[in-house]
CHARMM-style PDB file with segment names, atoms N, HN, CA, C and O in Angstrom:
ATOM      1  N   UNK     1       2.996   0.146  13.286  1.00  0.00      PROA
ATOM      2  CA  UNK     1       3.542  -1.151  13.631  1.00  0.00      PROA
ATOM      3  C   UNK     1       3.760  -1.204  15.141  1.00  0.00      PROA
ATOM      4  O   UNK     1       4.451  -0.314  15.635  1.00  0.00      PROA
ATOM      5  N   UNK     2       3.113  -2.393  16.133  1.00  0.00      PROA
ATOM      6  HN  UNK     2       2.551  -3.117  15.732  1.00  0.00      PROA
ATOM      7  CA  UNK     2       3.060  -2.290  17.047  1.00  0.00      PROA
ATOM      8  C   UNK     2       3.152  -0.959  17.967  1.00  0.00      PROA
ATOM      9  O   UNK     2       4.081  -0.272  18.391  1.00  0.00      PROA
ATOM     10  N   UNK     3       1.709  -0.926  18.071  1.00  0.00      PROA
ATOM     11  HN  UNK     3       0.954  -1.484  17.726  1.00  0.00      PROA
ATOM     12  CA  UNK     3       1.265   0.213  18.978  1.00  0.00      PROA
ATOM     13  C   UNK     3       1.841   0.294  19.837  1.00  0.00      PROA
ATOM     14  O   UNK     3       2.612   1.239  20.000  1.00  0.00      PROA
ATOM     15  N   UNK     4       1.660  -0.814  20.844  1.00  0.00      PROA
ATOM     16  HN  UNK     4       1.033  -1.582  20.711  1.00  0.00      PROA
ATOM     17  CA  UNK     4       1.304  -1.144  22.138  1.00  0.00      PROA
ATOM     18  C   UNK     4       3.147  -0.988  22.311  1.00  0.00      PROA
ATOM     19  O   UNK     4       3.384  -0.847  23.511  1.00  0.00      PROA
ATOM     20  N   UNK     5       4.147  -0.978  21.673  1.00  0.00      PROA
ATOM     21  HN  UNK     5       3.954  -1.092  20.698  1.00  0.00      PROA
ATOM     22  CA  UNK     5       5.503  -0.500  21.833  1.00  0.00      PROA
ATOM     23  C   UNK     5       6.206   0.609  21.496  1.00  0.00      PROA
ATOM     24  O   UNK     5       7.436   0.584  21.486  1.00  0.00      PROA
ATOM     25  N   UNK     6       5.305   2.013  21.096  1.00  0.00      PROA
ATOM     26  HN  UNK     6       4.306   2.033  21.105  1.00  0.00      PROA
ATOM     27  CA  UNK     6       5.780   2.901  20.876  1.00  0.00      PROA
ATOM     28  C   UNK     6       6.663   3.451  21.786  1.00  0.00      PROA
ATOM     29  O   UNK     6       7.709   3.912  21.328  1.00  0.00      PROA
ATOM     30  N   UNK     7       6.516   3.489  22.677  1.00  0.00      PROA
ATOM     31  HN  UNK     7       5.667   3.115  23.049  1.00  0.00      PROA
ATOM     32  CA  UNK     7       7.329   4.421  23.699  1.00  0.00      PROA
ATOM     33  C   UNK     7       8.493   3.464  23.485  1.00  0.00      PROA
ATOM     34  O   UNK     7       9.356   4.143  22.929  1.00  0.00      PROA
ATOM     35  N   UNK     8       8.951   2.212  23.653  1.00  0.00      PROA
ATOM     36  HN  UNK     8       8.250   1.661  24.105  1.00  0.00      PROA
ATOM     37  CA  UNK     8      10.105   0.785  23.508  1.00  0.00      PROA
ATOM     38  C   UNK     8      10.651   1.289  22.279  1.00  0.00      PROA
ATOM     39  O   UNK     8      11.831   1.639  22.283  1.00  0.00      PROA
ATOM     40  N   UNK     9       9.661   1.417  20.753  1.00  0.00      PROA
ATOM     41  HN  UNK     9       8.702   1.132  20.750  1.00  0.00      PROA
ATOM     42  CA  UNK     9      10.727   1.329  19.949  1.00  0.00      PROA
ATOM     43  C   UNK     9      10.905   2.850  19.773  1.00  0.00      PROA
ATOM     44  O   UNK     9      11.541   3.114  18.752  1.00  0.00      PROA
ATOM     45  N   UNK    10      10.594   3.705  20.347  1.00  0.00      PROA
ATOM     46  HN  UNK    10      10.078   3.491  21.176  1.00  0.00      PROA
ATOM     47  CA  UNK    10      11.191   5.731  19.908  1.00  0.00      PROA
ATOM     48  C   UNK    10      13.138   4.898  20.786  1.00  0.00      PROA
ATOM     49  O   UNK    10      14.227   4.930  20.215  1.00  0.00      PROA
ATOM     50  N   UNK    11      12.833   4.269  22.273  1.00  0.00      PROA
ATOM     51  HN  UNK    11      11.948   4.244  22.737  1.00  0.00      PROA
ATOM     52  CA  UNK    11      13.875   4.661  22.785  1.00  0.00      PROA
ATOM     53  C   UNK    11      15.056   3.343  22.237  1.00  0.00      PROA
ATOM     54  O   UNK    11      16.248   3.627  22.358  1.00  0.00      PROA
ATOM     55  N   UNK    12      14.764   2.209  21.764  1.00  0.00      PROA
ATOM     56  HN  UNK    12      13.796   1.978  21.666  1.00  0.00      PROA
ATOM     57  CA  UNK    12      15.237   1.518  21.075  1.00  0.00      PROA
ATOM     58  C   UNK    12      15.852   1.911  20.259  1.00  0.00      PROA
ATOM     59  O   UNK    12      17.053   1.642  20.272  1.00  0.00      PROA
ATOM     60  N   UNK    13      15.443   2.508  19.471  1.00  0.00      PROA
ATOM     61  HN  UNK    13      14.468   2.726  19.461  1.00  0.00      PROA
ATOM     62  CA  UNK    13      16.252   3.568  17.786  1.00  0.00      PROA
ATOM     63  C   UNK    13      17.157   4.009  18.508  1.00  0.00      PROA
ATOM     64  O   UNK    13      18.286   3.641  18.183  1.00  0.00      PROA
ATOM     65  N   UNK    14      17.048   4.913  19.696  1.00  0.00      PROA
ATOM     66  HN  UNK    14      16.131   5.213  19.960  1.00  0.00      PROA
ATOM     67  CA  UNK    14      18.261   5.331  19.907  1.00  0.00      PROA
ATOM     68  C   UNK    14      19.026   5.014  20.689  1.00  0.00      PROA
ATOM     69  O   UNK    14      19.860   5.837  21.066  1.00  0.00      PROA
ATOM     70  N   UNK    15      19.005   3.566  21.262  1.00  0.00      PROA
ATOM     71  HN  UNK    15      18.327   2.898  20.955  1.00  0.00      PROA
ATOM     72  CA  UNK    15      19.841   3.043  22.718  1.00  0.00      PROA
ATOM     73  C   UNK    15      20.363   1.705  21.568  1.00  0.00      PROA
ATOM     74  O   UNK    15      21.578   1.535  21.463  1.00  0.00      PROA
ATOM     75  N   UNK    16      19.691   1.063  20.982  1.00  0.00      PROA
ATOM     76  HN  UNK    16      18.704   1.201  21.067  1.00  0.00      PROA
ATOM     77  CA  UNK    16      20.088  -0.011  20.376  1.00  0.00      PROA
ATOM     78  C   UNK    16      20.209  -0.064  18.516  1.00  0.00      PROA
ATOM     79  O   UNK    16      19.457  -0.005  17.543  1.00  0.00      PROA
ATOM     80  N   UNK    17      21.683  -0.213  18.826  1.00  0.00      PROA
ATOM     81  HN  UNK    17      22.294  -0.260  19.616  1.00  0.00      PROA
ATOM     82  CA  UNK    17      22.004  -0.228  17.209  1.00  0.00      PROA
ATOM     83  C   UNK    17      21.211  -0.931  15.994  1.00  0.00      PROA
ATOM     84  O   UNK    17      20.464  -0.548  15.094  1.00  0.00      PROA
ATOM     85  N   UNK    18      21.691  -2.015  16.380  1.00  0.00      PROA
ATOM     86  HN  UNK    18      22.298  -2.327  17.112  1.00  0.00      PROA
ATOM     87  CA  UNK    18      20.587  -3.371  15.698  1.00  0.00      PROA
ATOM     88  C   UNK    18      19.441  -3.161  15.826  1.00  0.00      PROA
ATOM     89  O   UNK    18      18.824  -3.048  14.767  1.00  0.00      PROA
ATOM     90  N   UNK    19      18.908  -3.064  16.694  1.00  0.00      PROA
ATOM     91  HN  UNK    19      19.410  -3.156  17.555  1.00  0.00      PROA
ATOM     92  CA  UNK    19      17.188  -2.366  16.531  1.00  0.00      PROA
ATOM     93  C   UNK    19      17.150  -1.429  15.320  1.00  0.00      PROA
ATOM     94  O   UNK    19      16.692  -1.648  14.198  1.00  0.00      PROA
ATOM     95  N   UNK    20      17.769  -0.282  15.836  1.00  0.00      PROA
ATOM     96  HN  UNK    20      18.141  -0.105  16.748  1.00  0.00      PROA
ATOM     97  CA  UNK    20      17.321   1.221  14.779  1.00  0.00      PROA
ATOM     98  C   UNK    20      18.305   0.475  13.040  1.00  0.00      PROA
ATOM     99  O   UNK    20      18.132   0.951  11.918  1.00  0.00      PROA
ATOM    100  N   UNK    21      19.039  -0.458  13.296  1.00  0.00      PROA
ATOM    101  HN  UNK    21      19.179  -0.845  14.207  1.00  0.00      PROA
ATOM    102  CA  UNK    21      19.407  -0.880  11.525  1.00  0.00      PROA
ATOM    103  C   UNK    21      18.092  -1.537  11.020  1.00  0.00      PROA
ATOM    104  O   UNK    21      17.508  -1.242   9.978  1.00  0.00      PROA
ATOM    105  N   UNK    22      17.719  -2.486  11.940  1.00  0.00      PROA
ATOM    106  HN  UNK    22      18.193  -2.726  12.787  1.00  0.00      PROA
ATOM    107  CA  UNK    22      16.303  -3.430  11.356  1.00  0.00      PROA
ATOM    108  C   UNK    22      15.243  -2.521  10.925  1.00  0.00      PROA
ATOM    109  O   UNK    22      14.581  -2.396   9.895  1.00  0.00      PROA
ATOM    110  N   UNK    23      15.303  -1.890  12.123  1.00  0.00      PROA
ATOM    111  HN  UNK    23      15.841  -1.991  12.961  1.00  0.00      PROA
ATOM    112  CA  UNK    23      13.920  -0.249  11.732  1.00  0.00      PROA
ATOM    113  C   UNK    23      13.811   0.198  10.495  1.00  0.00      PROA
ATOM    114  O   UNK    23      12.930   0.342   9.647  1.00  0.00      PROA
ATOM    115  N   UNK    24      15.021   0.392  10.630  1.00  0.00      PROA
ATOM    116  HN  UNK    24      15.736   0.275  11.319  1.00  0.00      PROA
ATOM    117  CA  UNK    24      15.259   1.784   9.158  1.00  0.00      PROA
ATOM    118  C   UNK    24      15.289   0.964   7.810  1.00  0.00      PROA
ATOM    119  O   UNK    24      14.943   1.631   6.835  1.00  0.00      PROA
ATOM    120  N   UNK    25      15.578  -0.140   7.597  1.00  0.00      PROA
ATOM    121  HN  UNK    25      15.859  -0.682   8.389  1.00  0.00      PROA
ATOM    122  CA  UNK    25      15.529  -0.983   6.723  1.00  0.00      PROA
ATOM    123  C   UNK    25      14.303  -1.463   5.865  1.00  0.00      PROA
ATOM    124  O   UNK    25      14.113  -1.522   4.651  1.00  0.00      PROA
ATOM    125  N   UNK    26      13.235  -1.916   7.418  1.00  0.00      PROA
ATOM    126  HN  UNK    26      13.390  -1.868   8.405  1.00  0.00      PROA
ATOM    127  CA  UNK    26      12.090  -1.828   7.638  1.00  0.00      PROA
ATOM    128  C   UNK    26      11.362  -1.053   6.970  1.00  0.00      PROA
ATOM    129  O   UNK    26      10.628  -1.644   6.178  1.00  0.00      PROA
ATOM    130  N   UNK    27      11.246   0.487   6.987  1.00  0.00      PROA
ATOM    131  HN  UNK    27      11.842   0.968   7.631  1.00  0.00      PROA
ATOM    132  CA  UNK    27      10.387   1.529   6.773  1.00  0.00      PROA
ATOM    133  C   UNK    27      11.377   1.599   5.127  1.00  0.00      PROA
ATOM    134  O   UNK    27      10.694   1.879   4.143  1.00  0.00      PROA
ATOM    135  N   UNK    28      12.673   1.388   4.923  1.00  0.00      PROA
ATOM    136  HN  UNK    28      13.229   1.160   5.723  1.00  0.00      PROA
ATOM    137  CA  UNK    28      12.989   1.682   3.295  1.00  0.00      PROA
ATOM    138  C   UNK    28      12.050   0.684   2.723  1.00  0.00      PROA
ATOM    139  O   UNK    28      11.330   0.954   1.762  1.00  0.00      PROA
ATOM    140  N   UNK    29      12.062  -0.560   3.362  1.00  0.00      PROA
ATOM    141  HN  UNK    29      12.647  -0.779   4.143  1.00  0.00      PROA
ATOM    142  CA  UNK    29      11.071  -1.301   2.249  1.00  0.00      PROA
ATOM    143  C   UNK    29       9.927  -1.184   2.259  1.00  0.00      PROA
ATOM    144  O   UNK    29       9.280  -1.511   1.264  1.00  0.00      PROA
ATOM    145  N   UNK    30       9.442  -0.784   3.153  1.00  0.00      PROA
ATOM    146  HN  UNK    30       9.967  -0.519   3.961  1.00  0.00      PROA
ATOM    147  CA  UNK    30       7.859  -0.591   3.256  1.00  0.00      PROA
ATOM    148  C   UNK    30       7.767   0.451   1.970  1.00  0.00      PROA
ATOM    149  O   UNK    30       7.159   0.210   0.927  1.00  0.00      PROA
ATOM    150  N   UNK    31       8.556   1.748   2.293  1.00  0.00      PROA
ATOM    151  HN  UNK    31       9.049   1.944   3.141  1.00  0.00      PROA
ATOM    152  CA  UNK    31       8.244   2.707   0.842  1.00  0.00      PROA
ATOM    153  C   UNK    31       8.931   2.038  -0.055  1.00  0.00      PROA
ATOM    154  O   UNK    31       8.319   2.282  -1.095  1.00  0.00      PROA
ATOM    155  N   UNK    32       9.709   1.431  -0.288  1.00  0.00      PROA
ATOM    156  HN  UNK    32      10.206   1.233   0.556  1.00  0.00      PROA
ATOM    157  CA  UNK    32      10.115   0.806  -2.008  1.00  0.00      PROA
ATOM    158  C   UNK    32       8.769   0.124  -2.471  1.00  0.00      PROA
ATOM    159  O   UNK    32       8.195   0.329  -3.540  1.00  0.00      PROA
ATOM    160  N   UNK    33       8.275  -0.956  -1.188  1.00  0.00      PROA
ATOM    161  HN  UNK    33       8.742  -1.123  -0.319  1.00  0.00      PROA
ATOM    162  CA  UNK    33       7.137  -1.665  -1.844  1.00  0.00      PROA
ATOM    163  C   UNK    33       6.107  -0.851  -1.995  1.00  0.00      PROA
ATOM    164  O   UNK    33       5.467  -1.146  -3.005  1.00  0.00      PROA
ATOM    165  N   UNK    34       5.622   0.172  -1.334  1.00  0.00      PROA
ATOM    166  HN  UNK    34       6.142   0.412  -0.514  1.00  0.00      PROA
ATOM    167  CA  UNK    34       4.716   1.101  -1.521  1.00  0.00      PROA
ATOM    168  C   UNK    34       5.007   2.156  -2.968  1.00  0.00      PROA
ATOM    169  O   UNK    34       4.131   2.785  -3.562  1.00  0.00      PROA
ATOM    170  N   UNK    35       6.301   2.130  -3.263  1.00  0.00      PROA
ATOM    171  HN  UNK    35       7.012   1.620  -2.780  1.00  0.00      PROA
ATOM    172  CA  UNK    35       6.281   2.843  -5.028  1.00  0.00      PROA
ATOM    173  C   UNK    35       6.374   1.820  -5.809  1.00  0.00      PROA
ATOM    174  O   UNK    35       6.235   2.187  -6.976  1.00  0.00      PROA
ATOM    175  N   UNK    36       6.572   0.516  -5.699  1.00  0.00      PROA
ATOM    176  HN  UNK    36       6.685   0.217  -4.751  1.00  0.00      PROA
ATOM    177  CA  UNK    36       6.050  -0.473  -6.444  1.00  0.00      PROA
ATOM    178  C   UNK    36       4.939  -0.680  -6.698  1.00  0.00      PROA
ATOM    179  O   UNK    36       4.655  -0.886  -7.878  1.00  0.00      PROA
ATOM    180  N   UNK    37       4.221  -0.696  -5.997  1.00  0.00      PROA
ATOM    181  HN  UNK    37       4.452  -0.528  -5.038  1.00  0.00      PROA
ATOM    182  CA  UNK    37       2.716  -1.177  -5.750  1.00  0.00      PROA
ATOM    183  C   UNK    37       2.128   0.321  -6.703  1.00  0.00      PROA
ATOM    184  O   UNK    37       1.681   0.093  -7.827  1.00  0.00      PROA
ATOM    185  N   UNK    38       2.159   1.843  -6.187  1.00  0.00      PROA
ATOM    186  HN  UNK    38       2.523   2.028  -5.274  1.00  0.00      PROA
ATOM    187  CA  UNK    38       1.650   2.167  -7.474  1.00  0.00      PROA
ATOM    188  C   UNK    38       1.825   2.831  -8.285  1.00  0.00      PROA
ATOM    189  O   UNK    38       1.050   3.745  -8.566  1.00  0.00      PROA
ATOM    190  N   UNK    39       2.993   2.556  -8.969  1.00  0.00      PROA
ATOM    191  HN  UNK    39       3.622   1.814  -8.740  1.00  0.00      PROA
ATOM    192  CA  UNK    39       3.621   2.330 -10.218  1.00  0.00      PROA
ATOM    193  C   UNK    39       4.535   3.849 -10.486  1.00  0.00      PROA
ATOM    194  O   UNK    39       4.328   4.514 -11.501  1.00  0.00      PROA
ATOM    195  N   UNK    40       5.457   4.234  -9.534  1.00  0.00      PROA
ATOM    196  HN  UNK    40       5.625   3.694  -8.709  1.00  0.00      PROA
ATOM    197  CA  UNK    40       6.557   4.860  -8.759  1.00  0.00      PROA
ATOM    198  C   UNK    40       7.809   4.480  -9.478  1.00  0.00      PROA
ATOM    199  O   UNK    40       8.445   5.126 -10.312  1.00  0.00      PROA
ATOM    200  N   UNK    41       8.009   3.395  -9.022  1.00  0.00      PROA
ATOM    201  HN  UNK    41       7.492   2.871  -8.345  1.00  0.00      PROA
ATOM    202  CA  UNK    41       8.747   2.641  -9.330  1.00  0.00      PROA
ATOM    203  C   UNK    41       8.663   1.153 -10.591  1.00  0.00      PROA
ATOM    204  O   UNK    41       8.148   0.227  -9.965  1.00  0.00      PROA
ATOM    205  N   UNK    42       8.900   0.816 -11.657  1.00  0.00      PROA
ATOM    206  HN  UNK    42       9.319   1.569 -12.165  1.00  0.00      PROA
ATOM    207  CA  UNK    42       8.558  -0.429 -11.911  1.00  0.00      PROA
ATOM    208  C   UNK    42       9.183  -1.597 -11.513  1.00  0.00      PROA
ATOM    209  O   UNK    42      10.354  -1.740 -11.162  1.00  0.00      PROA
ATOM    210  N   UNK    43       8.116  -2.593 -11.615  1.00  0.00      PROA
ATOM    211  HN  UNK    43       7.164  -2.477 -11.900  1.00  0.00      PROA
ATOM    212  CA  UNK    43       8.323  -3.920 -10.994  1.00  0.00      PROA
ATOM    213  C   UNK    43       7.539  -4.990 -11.460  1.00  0.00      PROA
ATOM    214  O   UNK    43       6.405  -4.877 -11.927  1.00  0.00      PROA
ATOM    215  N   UNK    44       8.300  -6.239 -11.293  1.00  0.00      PROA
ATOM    216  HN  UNK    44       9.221  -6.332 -10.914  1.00  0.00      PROA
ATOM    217  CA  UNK    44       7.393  -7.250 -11.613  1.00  0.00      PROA
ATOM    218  C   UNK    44       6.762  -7.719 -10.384  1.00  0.00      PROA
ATOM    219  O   UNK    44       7.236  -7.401  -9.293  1.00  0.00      PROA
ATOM    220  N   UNK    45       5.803  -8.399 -10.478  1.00  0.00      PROA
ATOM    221  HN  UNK    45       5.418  -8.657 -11.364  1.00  0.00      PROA
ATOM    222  CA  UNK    45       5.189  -8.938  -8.878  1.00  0.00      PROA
ATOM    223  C   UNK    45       6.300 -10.077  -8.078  1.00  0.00      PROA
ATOM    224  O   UNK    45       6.122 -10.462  -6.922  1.00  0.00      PROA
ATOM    225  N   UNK    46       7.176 -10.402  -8.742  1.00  0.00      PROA
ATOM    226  HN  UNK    46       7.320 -10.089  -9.680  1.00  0.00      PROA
ATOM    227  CA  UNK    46       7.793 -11.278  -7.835  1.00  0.00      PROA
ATOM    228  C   UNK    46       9.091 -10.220  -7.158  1.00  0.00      PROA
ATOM    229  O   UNK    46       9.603 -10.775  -6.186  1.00  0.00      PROA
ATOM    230  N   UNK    47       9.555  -9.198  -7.384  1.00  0.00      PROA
ATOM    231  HN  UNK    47       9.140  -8.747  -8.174  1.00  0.00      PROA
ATOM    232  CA  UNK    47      10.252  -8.313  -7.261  1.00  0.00      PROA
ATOM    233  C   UNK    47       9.474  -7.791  -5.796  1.00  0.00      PROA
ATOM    234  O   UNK    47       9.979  -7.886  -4.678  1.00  0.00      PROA
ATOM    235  N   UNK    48       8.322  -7.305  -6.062  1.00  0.00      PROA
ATOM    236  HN  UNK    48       7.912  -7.228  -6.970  1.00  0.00      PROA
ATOM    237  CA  UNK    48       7.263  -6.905  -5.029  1.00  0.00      PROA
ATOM    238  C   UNK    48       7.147  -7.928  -3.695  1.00  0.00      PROA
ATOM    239  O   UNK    48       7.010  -7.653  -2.502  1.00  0.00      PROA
ATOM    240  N   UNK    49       7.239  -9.002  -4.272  1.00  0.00      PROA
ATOM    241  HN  UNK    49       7.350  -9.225  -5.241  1.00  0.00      PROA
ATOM    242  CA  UNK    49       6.788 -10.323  -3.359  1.00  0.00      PROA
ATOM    243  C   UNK    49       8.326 -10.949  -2.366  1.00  0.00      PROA
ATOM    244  O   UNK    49       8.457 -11.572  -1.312  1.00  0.00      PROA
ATOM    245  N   UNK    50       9.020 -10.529  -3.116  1.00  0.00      PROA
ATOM    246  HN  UNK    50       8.914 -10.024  -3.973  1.00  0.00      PROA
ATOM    247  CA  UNK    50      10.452 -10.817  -2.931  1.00  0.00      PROA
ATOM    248  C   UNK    50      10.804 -10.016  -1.329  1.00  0.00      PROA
ATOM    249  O   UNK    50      11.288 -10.500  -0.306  1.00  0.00      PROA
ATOM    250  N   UNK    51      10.360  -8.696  -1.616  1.00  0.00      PROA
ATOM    251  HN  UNK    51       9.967  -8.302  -2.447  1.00  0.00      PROA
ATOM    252  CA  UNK    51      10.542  -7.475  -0.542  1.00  0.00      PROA
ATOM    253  C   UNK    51       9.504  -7.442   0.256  1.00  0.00      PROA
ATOM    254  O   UNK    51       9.549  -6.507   1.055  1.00  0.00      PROA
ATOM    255  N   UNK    52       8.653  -8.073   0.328  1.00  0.00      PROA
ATOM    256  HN  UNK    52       8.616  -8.833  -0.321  1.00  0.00      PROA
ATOM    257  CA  UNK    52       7.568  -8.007   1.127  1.00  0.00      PROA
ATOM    258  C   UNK    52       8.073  -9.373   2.073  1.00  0.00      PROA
ATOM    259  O   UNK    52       8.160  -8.971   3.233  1.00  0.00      PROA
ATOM    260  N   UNK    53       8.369 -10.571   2.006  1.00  0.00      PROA
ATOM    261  HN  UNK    53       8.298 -10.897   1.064  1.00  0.00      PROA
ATOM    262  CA  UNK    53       8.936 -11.547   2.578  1.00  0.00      PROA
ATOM    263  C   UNK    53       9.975 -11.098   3.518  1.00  0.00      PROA
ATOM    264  O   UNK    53      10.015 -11.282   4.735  1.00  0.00      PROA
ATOM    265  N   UNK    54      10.984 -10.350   2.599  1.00  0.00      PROA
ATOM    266  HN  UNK    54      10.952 -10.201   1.611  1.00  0.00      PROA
ATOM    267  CA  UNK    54      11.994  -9.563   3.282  1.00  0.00      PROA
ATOM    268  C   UNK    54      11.400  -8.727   4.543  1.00  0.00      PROA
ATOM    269  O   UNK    54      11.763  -8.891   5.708  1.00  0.00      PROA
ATOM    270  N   UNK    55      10.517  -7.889   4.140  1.00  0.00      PROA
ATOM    271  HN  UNK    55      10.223  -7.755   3.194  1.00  0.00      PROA
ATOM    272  CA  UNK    55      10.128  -6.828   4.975  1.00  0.00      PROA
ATOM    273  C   UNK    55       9.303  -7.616   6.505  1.00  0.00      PROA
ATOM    274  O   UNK    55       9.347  -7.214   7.668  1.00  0.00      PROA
ATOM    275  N   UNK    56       8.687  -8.681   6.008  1.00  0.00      PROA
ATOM    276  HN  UNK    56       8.652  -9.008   5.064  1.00  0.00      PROA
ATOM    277  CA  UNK    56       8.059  -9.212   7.310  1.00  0.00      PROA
ATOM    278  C   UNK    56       9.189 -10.011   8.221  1.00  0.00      PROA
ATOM    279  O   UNK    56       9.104 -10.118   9.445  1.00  0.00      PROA
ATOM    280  N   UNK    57      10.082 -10.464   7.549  1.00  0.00      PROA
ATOM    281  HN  UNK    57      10.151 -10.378   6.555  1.00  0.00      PROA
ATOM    282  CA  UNK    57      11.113 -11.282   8.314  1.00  0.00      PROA
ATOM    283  C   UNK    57      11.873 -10.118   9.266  1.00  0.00      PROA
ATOM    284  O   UNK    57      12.424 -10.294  10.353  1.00  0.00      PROA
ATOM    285  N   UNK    58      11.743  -9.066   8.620  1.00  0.00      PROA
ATOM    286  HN  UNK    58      11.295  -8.922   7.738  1.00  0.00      PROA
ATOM    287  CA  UNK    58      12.509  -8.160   9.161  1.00  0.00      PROA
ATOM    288  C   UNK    58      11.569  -7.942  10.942  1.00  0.00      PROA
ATOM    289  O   UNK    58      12.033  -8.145  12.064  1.00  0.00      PROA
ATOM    290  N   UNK    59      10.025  -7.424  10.500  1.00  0.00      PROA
ATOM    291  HN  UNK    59       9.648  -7.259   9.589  1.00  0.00      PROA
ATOM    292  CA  UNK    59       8.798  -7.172  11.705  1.00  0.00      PROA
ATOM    293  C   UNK    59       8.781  -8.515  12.626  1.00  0.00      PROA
ATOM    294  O   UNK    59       8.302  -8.499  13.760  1.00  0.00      PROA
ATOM    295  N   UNK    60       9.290  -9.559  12.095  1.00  0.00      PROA
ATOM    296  HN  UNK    60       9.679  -9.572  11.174  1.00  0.00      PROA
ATOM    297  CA  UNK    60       9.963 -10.752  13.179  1.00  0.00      PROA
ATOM    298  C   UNK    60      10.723 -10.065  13.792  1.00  0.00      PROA
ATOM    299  O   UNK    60      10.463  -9.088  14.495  1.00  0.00      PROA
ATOM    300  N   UNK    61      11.563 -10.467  13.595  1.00  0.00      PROA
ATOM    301  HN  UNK    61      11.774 -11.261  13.024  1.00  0.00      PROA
ATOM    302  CA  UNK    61      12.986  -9.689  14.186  1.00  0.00      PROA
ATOM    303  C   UNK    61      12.999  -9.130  15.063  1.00  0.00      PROA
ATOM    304  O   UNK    61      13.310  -9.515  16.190  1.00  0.00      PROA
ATOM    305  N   UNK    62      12.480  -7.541  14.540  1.00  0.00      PROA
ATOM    306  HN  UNK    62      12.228  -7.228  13.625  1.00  0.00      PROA
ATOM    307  CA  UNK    62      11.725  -6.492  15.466  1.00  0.00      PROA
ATOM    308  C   UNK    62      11.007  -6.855  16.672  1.00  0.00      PROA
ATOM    309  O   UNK    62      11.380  -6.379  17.744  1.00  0.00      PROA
ATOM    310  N   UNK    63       9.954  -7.697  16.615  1.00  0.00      PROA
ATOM    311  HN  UNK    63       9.651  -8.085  15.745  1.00  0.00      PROA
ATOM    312  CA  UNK    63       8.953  -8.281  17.916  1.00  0.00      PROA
ATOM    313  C   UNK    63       9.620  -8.766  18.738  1.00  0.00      PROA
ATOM    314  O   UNK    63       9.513  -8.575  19.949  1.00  0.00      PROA
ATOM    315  N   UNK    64      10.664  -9.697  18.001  1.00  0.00      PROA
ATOM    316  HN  UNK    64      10.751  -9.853  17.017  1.00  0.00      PROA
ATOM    317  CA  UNK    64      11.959 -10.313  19.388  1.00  0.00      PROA
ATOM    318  C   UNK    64      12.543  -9.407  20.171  1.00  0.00      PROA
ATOM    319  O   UNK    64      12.897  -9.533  21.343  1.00  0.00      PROA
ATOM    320  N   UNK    65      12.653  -8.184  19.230  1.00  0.00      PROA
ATOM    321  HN  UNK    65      12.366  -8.082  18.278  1.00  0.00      PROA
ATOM    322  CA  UNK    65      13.841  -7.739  20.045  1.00  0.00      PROA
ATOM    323  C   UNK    65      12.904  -6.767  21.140  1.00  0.00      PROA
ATOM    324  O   UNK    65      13.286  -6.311  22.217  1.00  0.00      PROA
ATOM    325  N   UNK    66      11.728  -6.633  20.576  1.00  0.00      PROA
ATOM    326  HN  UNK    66      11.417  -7.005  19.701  1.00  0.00      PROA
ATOM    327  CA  UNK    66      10.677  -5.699  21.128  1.00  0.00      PROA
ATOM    328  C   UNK    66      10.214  -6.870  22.502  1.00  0.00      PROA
ATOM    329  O   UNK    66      10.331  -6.557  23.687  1.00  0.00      PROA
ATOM    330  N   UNK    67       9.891  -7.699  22.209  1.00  0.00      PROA
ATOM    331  HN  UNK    67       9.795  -7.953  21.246  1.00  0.00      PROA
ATOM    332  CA  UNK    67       9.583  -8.884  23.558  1.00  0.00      PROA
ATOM    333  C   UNK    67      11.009  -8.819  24.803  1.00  0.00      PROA
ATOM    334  O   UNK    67      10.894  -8.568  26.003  1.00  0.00      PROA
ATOM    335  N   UNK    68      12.034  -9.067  24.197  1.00  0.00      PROA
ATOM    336  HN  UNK    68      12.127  -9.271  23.223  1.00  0.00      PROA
ATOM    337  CA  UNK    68      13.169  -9.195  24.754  1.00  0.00      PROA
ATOM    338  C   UNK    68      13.349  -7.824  25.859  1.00  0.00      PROA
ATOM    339  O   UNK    68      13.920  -7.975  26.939  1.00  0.00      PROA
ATOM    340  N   UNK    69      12.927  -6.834  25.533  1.00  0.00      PROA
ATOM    341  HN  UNK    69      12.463  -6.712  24.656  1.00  0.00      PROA
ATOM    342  CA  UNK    69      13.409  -5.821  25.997  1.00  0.00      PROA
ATOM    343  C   UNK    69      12.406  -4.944  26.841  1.00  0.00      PROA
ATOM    344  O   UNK    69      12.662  -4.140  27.737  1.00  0.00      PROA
ATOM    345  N   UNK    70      10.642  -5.493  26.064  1.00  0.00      PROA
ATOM    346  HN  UNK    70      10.434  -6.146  25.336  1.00  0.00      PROA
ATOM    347  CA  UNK    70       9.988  -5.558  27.219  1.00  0.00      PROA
ATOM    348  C   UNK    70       9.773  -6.437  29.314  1.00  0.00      PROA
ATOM    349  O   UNK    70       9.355  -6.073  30.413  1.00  0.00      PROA
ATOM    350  N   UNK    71      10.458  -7.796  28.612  1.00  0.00      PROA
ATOM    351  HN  UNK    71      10.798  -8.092  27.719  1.00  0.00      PROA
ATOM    352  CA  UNK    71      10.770  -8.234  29.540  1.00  0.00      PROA
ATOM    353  C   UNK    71      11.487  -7.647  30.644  1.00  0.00      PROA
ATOM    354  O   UNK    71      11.104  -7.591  31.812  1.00  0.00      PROA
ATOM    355  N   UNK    72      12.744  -7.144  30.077  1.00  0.00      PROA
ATOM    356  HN  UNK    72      13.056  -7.189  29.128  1.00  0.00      PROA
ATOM    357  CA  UNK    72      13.805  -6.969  30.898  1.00  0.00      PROA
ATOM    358  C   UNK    72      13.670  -5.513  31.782  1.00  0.00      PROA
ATOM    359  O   UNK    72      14.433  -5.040  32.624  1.00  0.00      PROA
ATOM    360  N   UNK    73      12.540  -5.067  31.306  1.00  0.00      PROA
ATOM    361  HN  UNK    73      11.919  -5.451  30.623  1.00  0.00      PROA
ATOM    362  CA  UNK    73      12.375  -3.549  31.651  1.00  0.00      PROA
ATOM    363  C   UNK    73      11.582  -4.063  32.949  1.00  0.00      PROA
ATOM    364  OT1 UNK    73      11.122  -3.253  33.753  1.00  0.00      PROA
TER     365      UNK     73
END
């Protein structure tokens, strides 16, 4: 997830709170939806679809705060 900000988000996780909560949140749902998807965990598809909405609103989030902080640097 965004390449081109690796070095931003390693030092983000650890300078900015709210960043590293969205992160970590981030990567739990990515693996919840990833043991949903194959069959880890059970689920119905709207359960799946539910957390995947979640999970991208979240990679919003993230880009702001990732734009925001590229700027300022």
């Amino acid at each position: 997830m965004f390449p081109e900000y690796r070095d931003l988000i390693s030092r983000l996780k650890t300078e900015d709170a709210h960043f590293a909560k969205l992160f970590e949140r981030h990567n739990a749902l990515d693996h919840e939806i990833r043991n949903m998807e194959t069959g880890v965990t059970p689920a119905d598809p709207f359960a799946v679809e539910a957390l995947k909405k979640e999970k991208l609103l979240l990679k919003d989030k993230l880009y702001v705060v990732l734009r925001r902080a590229a700027q300022a640097a």
